[in-house]
N, C-alpha and C positions, 0 to 999 in steps of 0.2 A: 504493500500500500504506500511503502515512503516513511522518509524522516521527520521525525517532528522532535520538536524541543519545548520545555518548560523553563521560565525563569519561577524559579522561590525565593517567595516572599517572607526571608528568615529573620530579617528585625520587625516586620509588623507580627508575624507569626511563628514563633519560635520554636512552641511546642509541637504544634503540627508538620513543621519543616521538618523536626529531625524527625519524627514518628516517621513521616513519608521518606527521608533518608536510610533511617532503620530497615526498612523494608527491602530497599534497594539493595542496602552493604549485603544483607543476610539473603538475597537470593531469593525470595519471596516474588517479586516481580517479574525475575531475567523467564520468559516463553506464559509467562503468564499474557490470560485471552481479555480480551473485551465482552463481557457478559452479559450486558445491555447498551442495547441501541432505542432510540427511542425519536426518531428525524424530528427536529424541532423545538428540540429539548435537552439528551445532553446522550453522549455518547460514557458509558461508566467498565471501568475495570477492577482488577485489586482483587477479584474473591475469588478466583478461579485462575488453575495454570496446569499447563501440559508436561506429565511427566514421564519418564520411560521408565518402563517394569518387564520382567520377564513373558511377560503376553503383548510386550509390544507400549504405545503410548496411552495413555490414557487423560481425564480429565480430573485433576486433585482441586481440591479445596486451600486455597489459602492460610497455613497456621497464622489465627491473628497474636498480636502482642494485644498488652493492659488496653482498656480504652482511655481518650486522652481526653484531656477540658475543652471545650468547644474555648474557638478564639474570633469568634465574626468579628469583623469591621473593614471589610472590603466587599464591597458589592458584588451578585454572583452575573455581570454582564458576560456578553459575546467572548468566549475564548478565556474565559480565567477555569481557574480548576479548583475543585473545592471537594470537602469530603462528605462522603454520603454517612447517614447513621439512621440508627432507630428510628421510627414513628414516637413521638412524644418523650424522647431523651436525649436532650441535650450533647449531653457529654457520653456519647455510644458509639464515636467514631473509632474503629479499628486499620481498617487495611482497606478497606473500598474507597475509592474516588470518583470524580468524573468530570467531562470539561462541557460547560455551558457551551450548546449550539447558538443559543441565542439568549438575549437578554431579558432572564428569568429573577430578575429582582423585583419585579411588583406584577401583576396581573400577567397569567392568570396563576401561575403558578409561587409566586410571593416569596422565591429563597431566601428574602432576605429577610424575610418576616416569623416565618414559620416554624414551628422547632426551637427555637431561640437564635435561627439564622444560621447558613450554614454556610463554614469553615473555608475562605477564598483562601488559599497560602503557594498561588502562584497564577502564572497566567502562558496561555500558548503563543509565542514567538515565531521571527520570523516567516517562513509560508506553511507553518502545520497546522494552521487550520486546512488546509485543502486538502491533509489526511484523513481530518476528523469529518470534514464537510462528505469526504468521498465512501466514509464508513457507513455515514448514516445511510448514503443509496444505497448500500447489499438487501440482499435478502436478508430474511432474520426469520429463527428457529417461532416457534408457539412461546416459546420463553423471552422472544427477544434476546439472544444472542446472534450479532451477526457473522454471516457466512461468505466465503470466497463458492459462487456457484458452481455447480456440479451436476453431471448426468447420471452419477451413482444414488441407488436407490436409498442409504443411507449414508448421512454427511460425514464425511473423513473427518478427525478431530482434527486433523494438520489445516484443513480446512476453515476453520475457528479463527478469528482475527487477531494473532499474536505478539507480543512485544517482542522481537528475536533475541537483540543487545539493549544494555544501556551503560551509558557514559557519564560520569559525575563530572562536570568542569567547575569552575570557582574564579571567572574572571571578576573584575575591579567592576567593571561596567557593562552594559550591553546598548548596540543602537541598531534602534528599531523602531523604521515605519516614520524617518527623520528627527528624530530624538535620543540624544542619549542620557541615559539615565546612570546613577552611581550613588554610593556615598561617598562625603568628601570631607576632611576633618579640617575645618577651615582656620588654624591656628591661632584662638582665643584660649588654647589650653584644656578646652571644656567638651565644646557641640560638637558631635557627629551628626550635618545634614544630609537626607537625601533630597539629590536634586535633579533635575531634569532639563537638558539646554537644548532647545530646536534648533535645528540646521534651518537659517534664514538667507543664507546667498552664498555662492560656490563661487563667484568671479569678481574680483580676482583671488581671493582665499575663500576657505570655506568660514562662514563667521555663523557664528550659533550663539542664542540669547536666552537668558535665564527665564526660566518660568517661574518667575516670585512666587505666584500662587499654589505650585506644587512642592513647596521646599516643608520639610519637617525634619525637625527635631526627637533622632534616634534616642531609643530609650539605653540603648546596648553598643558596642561597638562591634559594627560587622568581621568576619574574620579579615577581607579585604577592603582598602578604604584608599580612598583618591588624596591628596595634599595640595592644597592651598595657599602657598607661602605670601600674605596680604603686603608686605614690604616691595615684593617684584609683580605682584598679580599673576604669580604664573599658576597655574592646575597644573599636575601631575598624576597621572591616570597609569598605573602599574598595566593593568593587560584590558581588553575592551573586544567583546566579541563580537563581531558583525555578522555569522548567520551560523550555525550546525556546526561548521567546518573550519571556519576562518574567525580569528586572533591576529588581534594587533596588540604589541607590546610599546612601554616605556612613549605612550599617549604626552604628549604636552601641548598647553593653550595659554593662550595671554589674554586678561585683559584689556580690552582695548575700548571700551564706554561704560561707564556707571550709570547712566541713566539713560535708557534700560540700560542693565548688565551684560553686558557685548564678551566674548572670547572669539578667537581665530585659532585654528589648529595650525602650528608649527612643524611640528615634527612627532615621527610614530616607525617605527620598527617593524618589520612583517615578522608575522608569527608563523602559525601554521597554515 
């Protein structure tokens, strides 16, 4: 079906980051299936994975881990991912997830209201939505599991829409969809902000402008964090991914207007 990627959302959502990370390290995920499709709504994985046994593959059950504290406070729009739990408990998230097809924060369906709101702690980047867009047209079981079609009179399990691999990266920042996004520790000694600078003109630099309105003040410091040296106005952005595949390293920008807040990209390293 194709690559897709996740950015997590580990300083708004801390506890559900690692739970979702947990899952990952320990192999829970790696050939695990997507177990509901549902067009319109959200395509969901996590409780189901294809395993080999002596008769060949079959279809196991996810071991979950504890359940965790519900953390709403990102809305469940177009392409974020969020965790599924119990009908009327809160904090009953385990090991299922699923990525909003469309924007299911108020009517009819109310994620954001319902249950005590359910758990955003990351969002689909890049072009994987056109994975998740492409799941939702399969066919799909009486259960709502979807399928890769078939002229066999009983569905192959290999068949089942599977994760194959998955890869953990940890850059500084990500840009995406003319934005990039990071946190940056802007040396007052204190604030780790996340922040957000649109790409506003390519010619003759590429110059990008602060989105005042999106900036907050981390409660935590992330493992990775941008530098702001206020004396030279320059950012320093350690690594900054621009899609799946590709990493740019040792990022730097200048201030170049305080009102609005203006930076130009200087200079950036090719990564992978």
């Amino acid at each position: 079906m194709g690559q897709f990627c996740i950015e997590l959302f580990e300083s708004h959502t801390p506890i559900t980051t690692e739970n979702f990370l947990n899952y990952i390290h320990n192999g829970s995920y790696t050939n695990g299936v997507f177990h509901r499709s549902i067009p319109g709504f959200v395509i969901q994985g996590g409780g189901f994975k294809i395993v080999d046994g002596a008769a060949g593959k079959s279809l196991a059950t996810v071991a979950t881990l504890p359940p965790i504290n519900n953390e709403f406070k990102i809305s469940n729009t177009r392409g974020t991912v969020a965790m599924a739990k119990i009908d009327h408990q809160p904090n009953s998230a385990t090991s299922q997830w699923f990525v909003n097809l469309v924007d299911n924060s108020g009517n009819p369906n109310n994620l954001d209201t319902q249950n005590s709101g359910f758990t955003v702690f990351g969002r689909v980047i890049f072009d994987g939505m056109s994975v998740f867009d492409a799941i939702a047209q399969l066919p799909r079981t009486s259960s709502h599991f979807p399928y890769l079609a078939t002229s066999e009179p009983q569905i192959p399990i290999t068949n089942f829409v599977q994760v194959s691999e998955i890869t953990v990266q940890k850059p500084t920042g990500v840009f995406h969809e003319g934005i990039a996004s990071f946190a940056v520790d802007i040396g007052d000694g204190s604030n780790i902000l996340e922040v957000k600078l649109r790409l506003i003109d390519s010619d003759p630099e590429l110059l990008f402008e602060l989105d005042s309105g999106s900036m907050q003040i981390l409660s935590s410091r992330p493992e990775n964090v941008a530098t702001y040296l206020p004396q030279s106005g320059e950012v320093s952005i350690p690594t900054v991914m621009l899609s799946p595949t590709t990493m740019i390293n040792n990022v730097r920008m200048q201030l170049v207007n305080t009102e609005p807040f203006q930076f130009v990209l200087k200079s950036y390293e090719s990564g992978n």
